[in-house]
Kinemage of the C-alpha trace (Angstrom):
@kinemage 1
@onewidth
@group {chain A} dominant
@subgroup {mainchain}
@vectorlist {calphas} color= white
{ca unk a 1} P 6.486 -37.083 -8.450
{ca unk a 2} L 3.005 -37.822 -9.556
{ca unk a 3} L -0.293 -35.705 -8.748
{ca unk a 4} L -3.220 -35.278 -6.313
{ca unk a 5} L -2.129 -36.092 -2.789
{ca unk a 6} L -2.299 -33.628 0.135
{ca unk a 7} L 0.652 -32.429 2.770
{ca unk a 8} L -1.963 -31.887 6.090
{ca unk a 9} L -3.977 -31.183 7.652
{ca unk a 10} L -2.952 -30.697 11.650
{ca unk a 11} L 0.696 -31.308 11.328
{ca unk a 12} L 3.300 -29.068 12.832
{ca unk a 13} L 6.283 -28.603 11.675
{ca unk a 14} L 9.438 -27.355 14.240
{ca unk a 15} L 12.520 -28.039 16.187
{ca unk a 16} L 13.320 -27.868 19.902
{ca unk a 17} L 17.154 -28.949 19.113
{ca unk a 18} L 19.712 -30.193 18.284
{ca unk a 19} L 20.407 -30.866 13.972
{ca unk a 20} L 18.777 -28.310 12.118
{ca unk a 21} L 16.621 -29.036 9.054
{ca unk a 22} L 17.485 -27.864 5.672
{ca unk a 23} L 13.526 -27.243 4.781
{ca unk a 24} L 10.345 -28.783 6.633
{ca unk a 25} L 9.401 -30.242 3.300
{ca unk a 26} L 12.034 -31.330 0.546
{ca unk a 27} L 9.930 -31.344 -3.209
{ca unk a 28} L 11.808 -33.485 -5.452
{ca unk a 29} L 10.783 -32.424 -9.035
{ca unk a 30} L 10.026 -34.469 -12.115
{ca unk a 31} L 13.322 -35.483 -13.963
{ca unk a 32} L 12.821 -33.726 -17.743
{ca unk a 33} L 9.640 -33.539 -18.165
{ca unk a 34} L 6.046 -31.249 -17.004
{ca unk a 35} L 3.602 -34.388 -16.910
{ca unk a 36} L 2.455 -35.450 -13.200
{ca unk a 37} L 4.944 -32.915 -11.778
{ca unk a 38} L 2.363 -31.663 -8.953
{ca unk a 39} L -0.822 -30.723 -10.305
{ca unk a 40} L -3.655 -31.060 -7.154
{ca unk a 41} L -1.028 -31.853 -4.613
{ca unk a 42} L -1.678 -29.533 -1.690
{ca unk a 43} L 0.274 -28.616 1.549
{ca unk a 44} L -2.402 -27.160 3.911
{ca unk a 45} L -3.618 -26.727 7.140
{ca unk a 46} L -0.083 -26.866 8.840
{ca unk a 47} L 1.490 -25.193 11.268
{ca unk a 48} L 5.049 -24.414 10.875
{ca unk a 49} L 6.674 -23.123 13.950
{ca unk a 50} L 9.180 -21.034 14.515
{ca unk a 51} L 10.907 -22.571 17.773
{ca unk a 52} L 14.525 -23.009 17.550
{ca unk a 53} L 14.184 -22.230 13.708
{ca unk a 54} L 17.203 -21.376 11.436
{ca unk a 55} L 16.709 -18.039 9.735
{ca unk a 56} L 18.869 -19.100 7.121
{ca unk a 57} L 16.364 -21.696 4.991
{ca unk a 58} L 13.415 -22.306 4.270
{ca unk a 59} L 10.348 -23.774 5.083
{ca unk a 60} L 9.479 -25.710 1.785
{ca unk a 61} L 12.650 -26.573 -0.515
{ca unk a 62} L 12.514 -27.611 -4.242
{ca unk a 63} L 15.306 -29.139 -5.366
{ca unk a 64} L 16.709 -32.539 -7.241
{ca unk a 65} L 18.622 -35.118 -5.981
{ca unk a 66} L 22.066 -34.992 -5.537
{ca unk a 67} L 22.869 -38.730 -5.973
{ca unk a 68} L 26.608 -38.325 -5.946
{ca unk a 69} L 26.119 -38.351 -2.109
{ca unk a 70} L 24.646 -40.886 -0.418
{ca unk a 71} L 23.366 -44.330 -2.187
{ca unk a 72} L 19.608 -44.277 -2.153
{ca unk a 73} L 16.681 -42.357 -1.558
{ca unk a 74} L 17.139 -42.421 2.120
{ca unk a 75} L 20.653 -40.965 2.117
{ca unk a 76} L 20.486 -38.461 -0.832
{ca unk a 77} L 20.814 -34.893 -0.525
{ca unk a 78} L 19.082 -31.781 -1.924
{ca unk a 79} L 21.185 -30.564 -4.676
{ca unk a 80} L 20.740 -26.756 -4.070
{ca unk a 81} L 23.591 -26.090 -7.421
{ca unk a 82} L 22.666 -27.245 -10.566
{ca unk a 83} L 19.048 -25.263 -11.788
{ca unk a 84} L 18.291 -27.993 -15.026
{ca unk a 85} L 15.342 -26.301 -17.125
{ca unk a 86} L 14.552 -29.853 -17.639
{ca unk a 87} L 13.186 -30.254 -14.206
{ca unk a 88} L 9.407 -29.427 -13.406
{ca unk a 89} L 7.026 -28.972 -10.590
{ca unk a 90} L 3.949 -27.265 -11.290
{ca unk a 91} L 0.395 -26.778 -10.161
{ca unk a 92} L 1.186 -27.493 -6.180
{ca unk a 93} L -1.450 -25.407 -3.869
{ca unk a 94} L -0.126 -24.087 -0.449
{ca unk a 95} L -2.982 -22.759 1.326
{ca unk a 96} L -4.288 -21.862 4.775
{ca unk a 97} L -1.429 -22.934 6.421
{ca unk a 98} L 0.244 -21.358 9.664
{ca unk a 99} L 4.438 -19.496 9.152
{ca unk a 100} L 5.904 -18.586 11.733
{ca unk a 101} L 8.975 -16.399 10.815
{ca unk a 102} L 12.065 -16.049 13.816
{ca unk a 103} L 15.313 -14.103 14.125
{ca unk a 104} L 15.758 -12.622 10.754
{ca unk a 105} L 14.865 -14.837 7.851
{ca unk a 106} L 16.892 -14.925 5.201
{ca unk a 107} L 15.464 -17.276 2.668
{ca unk a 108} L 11.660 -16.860 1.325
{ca unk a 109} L 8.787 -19.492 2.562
{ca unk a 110} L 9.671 -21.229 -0.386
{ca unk a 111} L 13.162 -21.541 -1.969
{ca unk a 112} L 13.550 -22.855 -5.344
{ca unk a 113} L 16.839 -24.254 -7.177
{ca unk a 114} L 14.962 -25.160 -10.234
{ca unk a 115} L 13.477 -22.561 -12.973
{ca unk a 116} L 10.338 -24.428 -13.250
{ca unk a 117} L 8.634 -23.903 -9.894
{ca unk a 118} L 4.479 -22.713 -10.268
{ca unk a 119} L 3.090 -22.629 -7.003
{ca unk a 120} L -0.198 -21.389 -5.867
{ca unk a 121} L 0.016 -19.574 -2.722
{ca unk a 122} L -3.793 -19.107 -0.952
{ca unk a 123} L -4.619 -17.348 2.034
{ca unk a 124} L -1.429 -18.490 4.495
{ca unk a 125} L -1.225 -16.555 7.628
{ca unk a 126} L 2.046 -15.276 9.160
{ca unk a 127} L 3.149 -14.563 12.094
{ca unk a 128} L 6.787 -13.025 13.683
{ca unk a 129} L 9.607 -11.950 11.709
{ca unk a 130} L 8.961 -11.602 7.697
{ca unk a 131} L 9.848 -13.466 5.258
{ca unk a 132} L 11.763 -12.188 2.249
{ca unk a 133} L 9.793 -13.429 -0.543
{ca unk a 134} L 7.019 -16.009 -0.184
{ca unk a 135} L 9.165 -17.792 -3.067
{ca unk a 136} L 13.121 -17.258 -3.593
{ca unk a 137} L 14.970 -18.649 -6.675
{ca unk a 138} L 18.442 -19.707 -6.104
{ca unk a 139} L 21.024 -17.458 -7.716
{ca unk a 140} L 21.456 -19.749 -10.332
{ca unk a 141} L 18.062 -19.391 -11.913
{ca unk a 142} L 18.565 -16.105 -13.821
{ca unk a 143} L 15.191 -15.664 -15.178
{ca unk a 144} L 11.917 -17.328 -15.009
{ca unk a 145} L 10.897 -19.723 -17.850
{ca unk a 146} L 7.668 -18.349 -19.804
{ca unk a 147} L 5.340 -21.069 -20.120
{ca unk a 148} L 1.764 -21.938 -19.362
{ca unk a 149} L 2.473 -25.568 -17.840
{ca unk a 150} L 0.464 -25.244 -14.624
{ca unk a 151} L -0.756 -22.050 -13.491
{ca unk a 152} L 1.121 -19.850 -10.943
{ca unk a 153} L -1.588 -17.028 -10.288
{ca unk a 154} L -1.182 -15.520 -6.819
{ca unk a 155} L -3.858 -15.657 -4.378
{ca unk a 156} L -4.482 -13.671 -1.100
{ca unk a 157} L -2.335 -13.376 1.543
{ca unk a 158} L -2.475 -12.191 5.499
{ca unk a 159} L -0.325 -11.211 8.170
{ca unk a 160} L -0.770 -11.121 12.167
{ca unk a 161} L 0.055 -8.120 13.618
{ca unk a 162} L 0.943 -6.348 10.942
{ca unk a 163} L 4.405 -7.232 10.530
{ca unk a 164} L 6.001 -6.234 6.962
{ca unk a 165} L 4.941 -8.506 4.361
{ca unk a 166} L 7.411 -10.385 2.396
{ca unk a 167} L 7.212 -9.861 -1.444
{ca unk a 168} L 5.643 -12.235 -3.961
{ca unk a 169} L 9.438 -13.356 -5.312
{ca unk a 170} L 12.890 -12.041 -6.132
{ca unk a 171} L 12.511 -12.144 -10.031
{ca unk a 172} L 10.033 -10.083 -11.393
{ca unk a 173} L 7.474 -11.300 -13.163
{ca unk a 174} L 6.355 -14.687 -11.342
{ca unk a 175} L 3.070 -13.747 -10.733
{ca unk a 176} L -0.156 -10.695 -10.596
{ca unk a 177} L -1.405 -11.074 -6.884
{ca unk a 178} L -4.704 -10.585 -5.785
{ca unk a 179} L -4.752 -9.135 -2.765
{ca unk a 180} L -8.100 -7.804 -1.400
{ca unk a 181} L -6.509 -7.087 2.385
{ca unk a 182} L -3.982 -4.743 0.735
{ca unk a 183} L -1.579 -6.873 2.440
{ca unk a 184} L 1.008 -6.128 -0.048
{ca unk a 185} L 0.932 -2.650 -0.268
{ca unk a 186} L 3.642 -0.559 -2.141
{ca unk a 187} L 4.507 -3.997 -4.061
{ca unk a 188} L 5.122 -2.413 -7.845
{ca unk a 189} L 3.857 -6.031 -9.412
{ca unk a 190} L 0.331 -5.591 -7.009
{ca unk a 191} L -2.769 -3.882 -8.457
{ca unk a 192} L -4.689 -1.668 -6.249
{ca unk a 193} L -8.242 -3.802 -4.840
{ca unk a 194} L -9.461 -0.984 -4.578
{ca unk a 195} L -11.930 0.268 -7.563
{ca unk a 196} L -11.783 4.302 -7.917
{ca unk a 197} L -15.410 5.880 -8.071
{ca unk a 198} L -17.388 8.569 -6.799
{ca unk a 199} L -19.632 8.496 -3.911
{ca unk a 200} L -22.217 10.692 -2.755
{ca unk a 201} L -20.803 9.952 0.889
{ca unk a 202} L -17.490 11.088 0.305
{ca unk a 203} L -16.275 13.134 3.463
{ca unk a 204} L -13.172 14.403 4.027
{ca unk a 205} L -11.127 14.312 6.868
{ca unk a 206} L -7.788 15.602 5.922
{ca unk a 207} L -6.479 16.708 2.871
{ca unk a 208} L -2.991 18.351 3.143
{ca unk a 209} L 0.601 18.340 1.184
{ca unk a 210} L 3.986 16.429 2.462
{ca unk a 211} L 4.652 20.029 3.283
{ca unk a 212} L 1.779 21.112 5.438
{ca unk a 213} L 1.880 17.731 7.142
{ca unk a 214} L 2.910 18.083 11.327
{ca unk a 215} L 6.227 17.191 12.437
{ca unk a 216} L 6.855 15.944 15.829
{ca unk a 217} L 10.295 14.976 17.610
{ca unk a 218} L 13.595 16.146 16.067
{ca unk a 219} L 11.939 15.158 12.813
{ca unk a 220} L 13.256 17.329 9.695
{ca unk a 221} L 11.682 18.131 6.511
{ca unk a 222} L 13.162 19.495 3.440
{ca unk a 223} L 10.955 20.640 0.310
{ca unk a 224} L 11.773 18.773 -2.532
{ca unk a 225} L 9.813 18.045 -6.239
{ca unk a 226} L 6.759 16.082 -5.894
{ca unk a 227} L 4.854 13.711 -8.678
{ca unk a 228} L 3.141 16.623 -10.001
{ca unk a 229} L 5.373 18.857 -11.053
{ca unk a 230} L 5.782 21.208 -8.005
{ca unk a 231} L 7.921 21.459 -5.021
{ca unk a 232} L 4.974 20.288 -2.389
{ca unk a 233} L 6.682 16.896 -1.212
{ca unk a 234} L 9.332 16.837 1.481
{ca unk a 235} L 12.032 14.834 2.435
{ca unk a 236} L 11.007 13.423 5.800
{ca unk a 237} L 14.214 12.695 7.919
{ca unk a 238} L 13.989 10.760 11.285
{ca unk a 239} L 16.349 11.038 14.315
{ca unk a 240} L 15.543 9.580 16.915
{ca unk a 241} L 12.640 7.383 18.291
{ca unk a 242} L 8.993 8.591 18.491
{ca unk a 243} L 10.057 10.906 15.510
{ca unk a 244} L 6.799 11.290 12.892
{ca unk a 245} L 4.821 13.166 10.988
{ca unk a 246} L 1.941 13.541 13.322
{ca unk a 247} L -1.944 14.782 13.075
{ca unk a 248} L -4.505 14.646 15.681
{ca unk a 249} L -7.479 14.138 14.268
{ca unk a 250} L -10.810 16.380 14.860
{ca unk a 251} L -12.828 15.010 16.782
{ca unk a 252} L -15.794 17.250 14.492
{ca unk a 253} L -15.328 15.137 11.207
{ca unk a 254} L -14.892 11.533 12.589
{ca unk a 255} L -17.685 9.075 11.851
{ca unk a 256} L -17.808 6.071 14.221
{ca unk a 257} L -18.342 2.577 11.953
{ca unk a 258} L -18.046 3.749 8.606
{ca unk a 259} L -15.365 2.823 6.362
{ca unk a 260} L -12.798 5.456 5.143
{ca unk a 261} L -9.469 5.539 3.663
{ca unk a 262} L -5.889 6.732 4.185
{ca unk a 263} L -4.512 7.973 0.990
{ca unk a 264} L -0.592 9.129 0.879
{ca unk a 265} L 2.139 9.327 -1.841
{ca unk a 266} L 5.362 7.851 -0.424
{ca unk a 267} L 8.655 7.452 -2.298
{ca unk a 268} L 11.850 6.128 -1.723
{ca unk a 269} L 14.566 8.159 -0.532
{ca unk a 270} L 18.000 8.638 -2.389
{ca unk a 271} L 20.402 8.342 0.431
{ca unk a 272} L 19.454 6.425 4.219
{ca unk a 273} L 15.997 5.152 2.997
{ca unk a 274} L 13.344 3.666 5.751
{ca unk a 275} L 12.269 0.195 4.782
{ca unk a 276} L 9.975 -0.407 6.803
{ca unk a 277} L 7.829 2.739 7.055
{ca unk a 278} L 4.164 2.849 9.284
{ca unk a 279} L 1.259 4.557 8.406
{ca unk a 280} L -1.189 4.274 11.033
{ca unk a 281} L -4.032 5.760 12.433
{ca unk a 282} L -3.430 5.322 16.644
{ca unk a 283} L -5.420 6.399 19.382
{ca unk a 284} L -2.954 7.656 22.472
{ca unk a 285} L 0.903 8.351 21.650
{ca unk a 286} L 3.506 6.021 19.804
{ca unk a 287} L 4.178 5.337 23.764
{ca unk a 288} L 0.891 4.400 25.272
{ca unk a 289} L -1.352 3.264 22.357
{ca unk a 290} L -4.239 2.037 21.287
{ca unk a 291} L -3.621 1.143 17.501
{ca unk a 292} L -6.852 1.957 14.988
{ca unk a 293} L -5.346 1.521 11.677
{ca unk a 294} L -2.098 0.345 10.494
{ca unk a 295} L 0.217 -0.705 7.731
{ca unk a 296} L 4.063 -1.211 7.371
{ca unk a 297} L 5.453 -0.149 3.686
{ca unk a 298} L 8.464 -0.674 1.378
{ca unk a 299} L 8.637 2.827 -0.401
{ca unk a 300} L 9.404 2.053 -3.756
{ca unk a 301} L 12.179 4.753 -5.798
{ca unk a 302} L 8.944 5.610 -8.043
{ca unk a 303} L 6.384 7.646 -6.575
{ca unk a 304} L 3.380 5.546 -5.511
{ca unk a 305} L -0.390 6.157 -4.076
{ca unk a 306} L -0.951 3.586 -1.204
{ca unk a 307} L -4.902 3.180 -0.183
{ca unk a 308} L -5.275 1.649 2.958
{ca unk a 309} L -8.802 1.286 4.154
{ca unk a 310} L -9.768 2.075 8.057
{ca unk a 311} L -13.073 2.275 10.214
{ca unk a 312} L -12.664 4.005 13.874
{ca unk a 313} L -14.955 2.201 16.242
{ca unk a 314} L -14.971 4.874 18.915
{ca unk a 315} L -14.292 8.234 18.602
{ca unk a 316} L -12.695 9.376 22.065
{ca unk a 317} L -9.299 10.805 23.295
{ca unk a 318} L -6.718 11.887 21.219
{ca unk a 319} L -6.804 10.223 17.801
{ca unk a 320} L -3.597 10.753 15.114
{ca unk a 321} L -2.838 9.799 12.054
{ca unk a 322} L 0.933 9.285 11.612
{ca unk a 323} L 3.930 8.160 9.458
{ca unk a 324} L 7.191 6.502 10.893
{ca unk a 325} L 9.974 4.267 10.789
{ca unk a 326} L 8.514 1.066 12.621
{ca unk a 327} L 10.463 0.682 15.624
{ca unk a 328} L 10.693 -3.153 15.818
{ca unk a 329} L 12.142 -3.212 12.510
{ca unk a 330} L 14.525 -0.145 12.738
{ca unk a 331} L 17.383 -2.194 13.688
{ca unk a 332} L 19.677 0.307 11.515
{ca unk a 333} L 20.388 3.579 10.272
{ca unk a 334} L 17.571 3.978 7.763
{ca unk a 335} L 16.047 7.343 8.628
{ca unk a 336} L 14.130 8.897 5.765
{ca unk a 337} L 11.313 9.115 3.201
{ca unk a 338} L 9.959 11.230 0.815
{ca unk a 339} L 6.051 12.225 1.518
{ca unk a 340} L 3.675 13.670 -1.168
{ca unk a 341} L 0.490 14.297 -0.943
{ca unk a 342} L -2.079 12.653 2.180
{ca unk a 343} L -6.084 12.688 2.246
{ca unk a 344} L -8.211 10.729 4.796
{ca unk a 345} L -11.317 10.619 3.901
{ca unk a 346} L -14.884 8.669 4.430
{ca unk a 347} L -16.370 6.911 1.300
{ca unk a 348} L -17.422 3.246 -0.147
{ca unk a 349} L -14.511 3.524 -2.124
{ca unk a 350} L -11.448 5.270 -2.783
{ca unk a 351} L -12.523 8.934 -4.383
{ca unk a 352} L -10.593 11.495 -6.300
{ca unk a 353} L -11.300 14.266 -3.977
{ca unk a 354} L -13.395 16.098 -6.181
{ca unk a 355} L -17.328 16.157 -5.827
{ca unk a 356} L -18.736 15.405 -8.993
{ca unk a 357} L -22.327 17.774 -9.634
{ca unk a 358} L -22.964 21.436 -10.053
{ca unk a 359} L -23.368 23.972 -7.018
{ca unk a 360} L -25.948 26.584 -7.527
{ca unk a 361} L -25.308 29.774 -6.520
{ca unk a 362} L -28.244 32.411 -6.464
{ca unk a 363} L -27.970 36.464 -6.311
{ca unk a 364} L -26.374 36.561 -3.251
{ca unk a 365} L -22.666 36.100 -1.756
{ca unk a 366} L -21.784 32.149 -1.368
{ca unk a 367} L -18.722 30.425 0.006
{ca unk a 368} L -17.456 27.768 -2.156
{ca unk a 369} L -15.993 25.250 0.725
{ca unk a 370} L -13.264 22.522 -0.870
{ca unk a 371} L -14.309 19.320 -0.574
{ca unk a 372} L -17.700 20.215 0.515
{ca unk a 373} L -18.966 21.486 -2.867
{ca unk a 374} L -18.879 20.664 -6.524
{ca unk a 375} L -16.374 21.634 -8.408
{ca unk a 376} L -18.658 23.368 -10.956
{ca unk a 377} L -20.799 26.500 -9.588
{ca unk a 378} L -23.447 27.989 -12.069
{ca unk a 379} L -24.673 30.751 -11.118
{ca unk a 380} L -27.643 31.382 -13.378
{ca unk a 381} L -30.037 34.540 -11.544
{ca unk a 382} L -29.751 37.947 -12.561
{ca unk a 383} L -27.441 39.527 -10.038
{ca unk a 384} L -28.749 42.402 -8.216
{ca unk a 385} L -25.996 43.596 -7.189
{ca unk a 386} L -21.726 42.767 -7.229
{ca unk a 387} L -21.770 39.710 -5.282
{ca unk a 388} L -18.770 37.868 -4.664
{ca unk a 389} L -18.139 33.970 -4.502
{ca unk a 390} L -15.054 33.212 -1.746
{ca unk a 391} L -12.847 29.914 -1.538
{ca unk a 392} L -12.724 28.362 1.890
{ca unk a 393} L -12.438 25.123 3.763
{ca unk a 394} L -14.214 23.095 6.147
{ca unk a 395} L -10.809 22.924 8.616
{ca unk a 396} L -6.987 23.511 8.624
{ca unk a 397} L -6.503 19.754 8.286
{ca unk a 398} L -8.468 19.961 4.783
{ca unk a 399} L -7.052 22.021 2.388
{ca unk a 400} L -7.285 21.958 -1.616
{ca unk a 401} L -4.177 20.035 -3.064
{ca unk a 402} L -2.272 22.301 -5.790
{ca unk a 403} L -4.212 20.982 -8.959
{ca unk a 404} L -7.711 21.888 -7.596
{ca unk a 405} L -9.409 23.006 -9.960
{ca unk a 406} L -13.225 25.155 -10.136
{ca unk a 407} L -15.293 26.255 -13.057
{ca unk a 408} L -17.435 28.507 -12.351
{ca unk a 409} L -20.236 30.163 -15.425
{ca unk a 410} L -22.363 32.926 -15.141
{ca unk a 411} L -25.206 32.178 -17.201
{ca unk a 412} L -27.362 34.833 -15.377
{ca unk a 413} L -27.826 38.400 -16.468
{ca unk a 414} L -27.961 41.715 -14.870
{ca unk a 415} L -25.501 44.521 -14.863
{ca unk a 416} L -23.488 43.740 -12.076
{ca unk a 417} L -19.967 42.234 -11.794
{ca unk a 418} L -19.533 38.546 -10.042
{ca unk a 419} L -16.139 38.787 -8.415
{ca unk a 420} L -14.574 35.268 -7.951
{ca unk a 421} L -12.826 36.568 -4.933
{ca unk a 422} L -9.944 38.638 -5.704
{ca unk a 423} L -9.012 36.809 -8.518
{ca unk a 424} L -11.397 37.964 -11.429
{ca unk a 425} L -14.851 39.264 -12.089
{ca unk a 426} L -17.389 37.725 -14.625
{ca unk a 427} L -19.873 39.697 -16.144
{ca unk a 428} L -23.144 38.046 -17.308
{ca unk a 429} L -22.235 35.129 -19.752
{ca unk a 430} L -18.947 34.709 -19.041
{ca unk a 431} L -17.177 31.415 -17.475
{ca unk a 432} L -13.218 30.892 -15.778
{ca unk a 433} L -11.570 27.920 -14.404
{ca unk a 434} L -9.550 28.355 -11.178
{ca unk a 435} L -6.666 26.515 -10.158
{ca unk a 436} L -4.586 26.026 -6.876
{ca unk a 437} L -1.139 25.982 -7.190
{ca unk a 438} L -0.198 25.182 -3.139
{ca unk a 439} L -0.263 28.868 -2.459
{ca unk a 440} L -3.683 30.279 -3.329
{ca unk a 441} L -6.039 29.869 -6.454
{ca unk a 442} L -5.116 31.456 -10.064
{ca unk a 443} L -6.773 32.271 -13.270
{ca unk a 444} L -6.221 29.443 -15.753
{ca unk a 445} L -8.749 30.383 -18.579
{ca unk a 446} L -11.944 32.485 -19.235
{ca unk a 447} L -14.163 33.253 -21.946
{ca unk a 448} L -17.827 33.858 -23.230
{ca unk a 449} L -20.465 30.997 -22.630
């Protein structure tokens, strides 16, 4: 096979008719050995069309000769049967180049018959119907060889119009993506981009359970358990078309140009599960649209957090955030999805919800308003007088999640009782922690400071 040479750039790959192709490129591998099997040869800068394709193979094809038809190089065949761990090719770059997927692909952008197959995949663009995998193995290969002949790290992906995105491969463990566009999204072998911190900026926009979460349509919801022990999830099931779970947005807490984030637990239902599930933030109706924000998922059967980051250049009309069954890809009888817990929310960087700090409270009455304040309230003047500290919340779109928690110490003095409203009193030098449970905030501890 040899090394260093490029595929590109400026060709295009497609077919207007007649005989079909078996794979716009055919990579023969190295014979029994991982020496000058590939590493620095490129394929980039091409455009491979989708006209007239067949949804059946590829686009690239890896496989050996089969020499027992035809008599020479010109006449041979792939062999797409025999996977020899003996055969290599390694350290081949595939990068920036155009896929166009049509119908409804059935093999991945690469399909390998040989165990042996590192490729680097860096920022490609595609466009129509998804791909499967961005590289299949043939049935034959069972498991993927571990070895570190040529490196098969995973670089960044995109897709146009956000179509689902195919999965890195259909044995696990071929490579960690990177994947700063959160592209891949609900992929179990994909870290999150996105760093976790806390930022002074943080604003919320909505914070609400599966439960308290809209409906519109015939949509149905059933409570069920969610990942944190309670029963504040639901099983989402959809009927018919322009069936979601649907929130118009207030108009009061959205910030024009500023980056914020759409955080929801999603997991996969038992019976009828959606595939191909949209999140999106969308100015209009699923009718008549104008599309802010959106993603198309794979619910997983494990309960998952999916950050997607959004910025709303103009705040006018009727702007909702929503979750439904994509209807270009609904093409069956896939109707449900089970829905934990969803925030939206304006920060640098994903946040945990809670405002890190301490909230003074004097000798007066305060409101303590979730997601507004810190979760720790000191209240260290002499009261007065009873005074009494009440939970509340900036909207009904932004309520505290069950697992909220407060601490609140008196380290004040005076004679008169601190009611933390109408769940306990503190008298001077005493603390509590407060927790929500879905329903309303409980005592969870209490003591002398």
């Amino acid at each position: 096979m040899g090394s260093s040479f490029q595929v590109g750039p400026r060709n295009s790959f497609f077919c207007w008719g007649g005989t079909k192709t078996k794979a716009d490129i055919w990579i023969v591998p190295n014979e029994n050995e991982s020496v000058n099997c590939g590493p620095g040869c490129i394929i980039a800068e091409n455009k491979f069309g989708n006209e007239n394709i067949d949804d059946t193979r590829p686009r690239i094809l890896i496989a050996a000769e089969d020499k027992t038809r035809g008599s020479d190089r010109q006449t041979w065949m792939p062999d797409e049967k025999n996977a020899s761990p003996k055969q290599w090719v390694t350290g081949w770059r595939i990068r920036d180049n155009l896929f166009g997927g049509g119908g409804e692909p059935k093999k991945g952008v690469v399909y390998s018959c040989i165990p042996n197959a590192k490729i680097i995949f860096d920022h490609n663009y595609y466009f129509g119907s998804a791909y499967p995998w961005l590289i299949e193995f043939a049935p034959d290969v069972k498991r993927i060889p571990v070895s570190d002949a040529g490196a098969f790290v995973y670089a960044q992906e995109r897709n146009a119009h956000n179509y689902p995105a195919q999965k890195v491969c259909n044995l696990p463990g071929y490579a960690v993506p990177f994947d700063p566009y959160a592209i891949f999204l609900g992929n179990p072998e994909v870290p999150s981009a996105w760093q976790r911190d806390n930022d002074p900026g943080y604003e919320p926009l909505v914070s609400l359970t599966g439960a308290q979460m809209p409906t519109i349509g015939t949509t149905k919801v059933t409570a069920v358990e969610d990942a944190h022990g309670g029963r504040n999830a639901v099983l989402v099931e959809f009927a018919q078309e322009g069936d979601a779970l649907s929130l118009r947005l207030d108009h009061k807490y959205l910030r024009e140009g500023k980056v914020g984030f759409i955080e929801v637990e999603l997991k996969k239902a038992e019976q009828k599960p959606v595939s191909n599930l949209q999140v999106w933030i969308v100015r209009g109706n699923p009718y008549d649209y104008d599309r802010v924000c959106s993603r198309i998922l794979d619910p997983q059967e494990g309960w998952q957090r999916i950050t997607i980051p959004f910025v709303i250049s103009k705040a006018e009309g009727d702007i909702s955030f929503m979750i439904k069954p994509d209807r270009f890809y609904s093409k069956t009888k896939q109707s449900a999805v089970i829905c934990g817990n969803v925030r939206l929310y304006y920060a640098s960087c994903p946040q945990s919800g809670e405002r890190k700090g301490v909230k003074e409270v004097g000798d007066a009455d305060a409101d303590i308003v979730f997601g507004r304040d810190p979760t720790i309230i000191s209240v260290a003047e002499p009261l007065t007088a009873d005074r009494t500290l009440r939970f509340s919340t900036l909207s009904a779109s932004i309520q505290p999640l069950p697992g909220s928690q407060y601490r609140i110490a008196r380290s004040g003095g005076g004679n008169a009782k601190l009611h933390i409203a109408d769940i306990t009193t503190l008298d001077a030098n005493e603390w509590c922690d407060v927790v929500y449970t879905g329903k309303k905030f409980v005592l969870t501890a209490k003591g002398k400071l």
